[in-house]
Every structure is written in C-alpha cells, then in structure tokens.
C-alpha positions as CSV (number, residue, x, y, z in Angstrom):
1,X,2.7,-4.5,-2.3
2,X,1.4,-7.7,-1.0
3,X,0.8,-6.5,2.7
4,X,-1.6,-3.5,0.8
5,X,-3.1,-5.8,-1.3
6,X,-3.8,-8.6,2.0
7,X,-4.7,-5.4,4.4
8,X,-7.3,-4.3,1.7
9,X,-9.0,-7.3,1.2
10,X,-9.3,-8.2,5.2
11,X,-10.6,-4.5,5.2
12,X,-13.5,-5.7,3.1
13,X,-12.5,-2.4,0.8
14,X,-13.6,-2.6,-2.7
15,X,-10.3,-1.8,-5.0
16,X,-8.7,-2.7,-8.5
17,X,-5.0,-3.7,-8.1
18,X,-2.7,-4.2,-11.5
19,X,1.0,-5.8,-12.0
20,X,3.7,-3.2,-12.0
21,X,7.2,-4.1,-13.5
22,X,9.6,-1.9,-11.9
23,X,12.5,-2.9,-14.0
24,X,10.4,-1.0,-17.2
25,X,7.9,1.0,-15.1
26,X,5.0,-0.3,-16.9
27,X,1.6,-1.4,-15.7
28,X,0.2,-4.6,-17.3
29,X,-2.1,-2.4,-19.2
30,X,0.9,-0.8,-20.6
31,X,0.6,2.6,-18.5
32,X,3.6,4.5,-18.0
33,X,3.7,3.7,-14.2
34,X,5.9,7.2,-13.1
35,X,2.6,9.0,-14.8
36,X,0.4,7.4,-11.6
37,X,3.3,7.6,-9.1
38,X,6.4,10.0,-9.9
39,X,8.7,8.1,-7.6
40,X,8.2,4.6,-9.1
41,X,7.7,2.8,-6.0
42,X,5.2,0.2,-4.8
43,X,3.2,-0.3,-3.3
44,X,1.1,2.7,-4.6
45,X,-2.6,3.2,-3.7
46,X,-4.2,5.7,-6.0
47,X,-7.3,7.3,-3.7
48,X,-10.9,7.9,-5.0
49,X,-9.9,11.9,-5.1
50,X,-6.9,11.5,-7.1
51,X,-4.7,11.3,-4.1
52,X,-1.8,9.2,-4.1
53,X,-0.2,7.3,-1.0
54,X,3.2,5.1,-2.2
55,X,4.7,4.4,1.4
56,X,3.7,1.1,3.0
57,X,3.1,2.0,6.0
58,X,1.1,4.9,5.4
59,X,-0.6,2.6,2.7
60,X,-1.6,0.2,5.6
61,X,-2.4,2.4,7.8
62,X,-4.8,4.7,5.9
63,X,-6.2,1.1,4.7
64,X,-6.8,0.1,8.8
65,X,-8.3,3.3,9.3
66,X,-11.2,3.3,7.0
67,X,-13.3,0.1,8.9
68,X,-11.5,1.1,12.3
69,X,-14.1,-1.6,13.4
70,X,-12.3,-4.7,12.2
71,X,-9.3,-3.2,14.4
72,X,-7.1,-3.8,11.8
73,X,-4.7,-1.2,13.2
74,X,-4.6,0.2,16.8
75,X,-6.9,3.1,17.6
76,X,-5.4,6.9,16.7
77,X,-4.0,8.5,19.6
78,X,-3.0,5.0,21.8
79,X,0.0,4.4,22.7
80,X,-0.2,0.9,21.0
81,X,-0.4,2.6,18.1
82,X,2.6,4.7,18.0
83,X,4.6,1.3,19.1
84,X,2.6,-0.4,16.2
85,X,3.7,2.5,13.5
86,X,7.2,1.5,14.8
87,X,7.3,-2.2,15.0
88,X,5.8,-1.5,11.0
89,X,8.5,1.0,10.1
90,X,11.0,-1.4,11.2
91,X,9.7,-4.4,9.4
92,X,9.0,-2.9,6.3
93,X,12.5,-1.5,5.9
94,X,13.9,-5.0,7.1
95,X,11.9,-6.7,4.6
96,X,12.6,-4.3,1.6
97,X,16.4,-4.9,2.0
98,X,16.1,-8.2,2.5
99,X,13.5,-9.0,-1.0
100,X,14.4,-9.5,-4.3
101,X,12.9,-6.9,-6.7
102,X,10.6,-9.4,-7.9
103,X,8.5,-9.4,-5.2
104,X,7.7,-6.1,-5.4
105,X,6.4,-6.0,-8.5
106,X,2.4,-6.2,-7.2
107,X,2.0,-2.8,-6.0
108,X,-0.4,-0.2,-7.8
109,X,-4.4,-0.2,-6.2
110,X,-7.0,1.7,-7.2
111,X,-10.0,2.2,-4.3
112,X,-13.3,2.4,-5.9
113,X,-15.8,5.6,-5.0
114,X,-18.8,4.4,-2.5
C-alpha cells in the first residue's frame, strides 16, 4: 500500500487514500472493505470508472503510466520495462512475505475525475 500511495503522489495524481484494517476488513469510515474489493487485499486503487486494480504491481504500473513524462516507469514495449515488471514482481512478493500484516494496512485509493 505504501509504494501506491508514494508512486501516486510523485505522479502528481490527485487521489483520496483511507486506512484499511485487514484483520476486520473495515475502512476507517466503517465501510465494509470486501464491498470495494472482493478479495480483501491491499493495496486497492478504485479508478474514476469504477474499475478496480488490487495487485501492486499493476497498481504502480497503471500509476507510472498516466504522467509517462515524469518516467516514473520504463516506456511500454522496452525491453527495460519487461526487466522492470520483473525486478517489481520479485520484490513485491519478497516483501509481502517478509512484512508483518500491519504494514499493510494503508492500502485503499480513490483517483479523482479530471
């Protein structure tokens, strides 16, 4: 959840981010969080359309690719990016096993409409 949240806000995206407890699956507002994302998992970013992504590195990577001018993410189609989607595969497994549950618990984001 942390990564999204960092990736969003070096993205200059405009978003609205709330506390998830994934021991009770509630939001901080007191939403029931497997209403927003069925599998329960953060971090989850809830798209203008009603689209939900709730796999890191998709969640960074659709995150990079909306201001692909801050280069945030290697350009579609290159080579470095394919070798970047792996290197973030890897670590994001690595660093799920390796974390306590309680830092996972930042993990749903809204994008605002623009």
């Amino acid at each position: 959840g942390a990564a999204s949240f960092i990736a969003a806000h070096a993205a200059g995206l405009q978003f609205s981010a709330e506390q998830v407890n994934i021991q009770t699956h509630k939001t901080a507002s007191g939403a029931d969080f497997y209403e927003i994302n069925p599998k329960g998992n953060v971090p989850t970013l809830v798209l203008p359309n009603g689209v939900v992504l709730n796999e890191g590195a998709a969640v960074l990577q659709y995150i990079a690719d909306q201001v692909p001018a801050k280069k945030l993410f290697p350009s579609a189609g290159s080579i470095e990016r394919y070798v970047a989607i792996n290197t973030l595969n890897w670590s994001l497994l690595n660093y799920i096993r390796a974390s306590d549950s309680y830092l996972l618990q930042f993990g749903q984001m809204k994008l605002d409409n623009n």
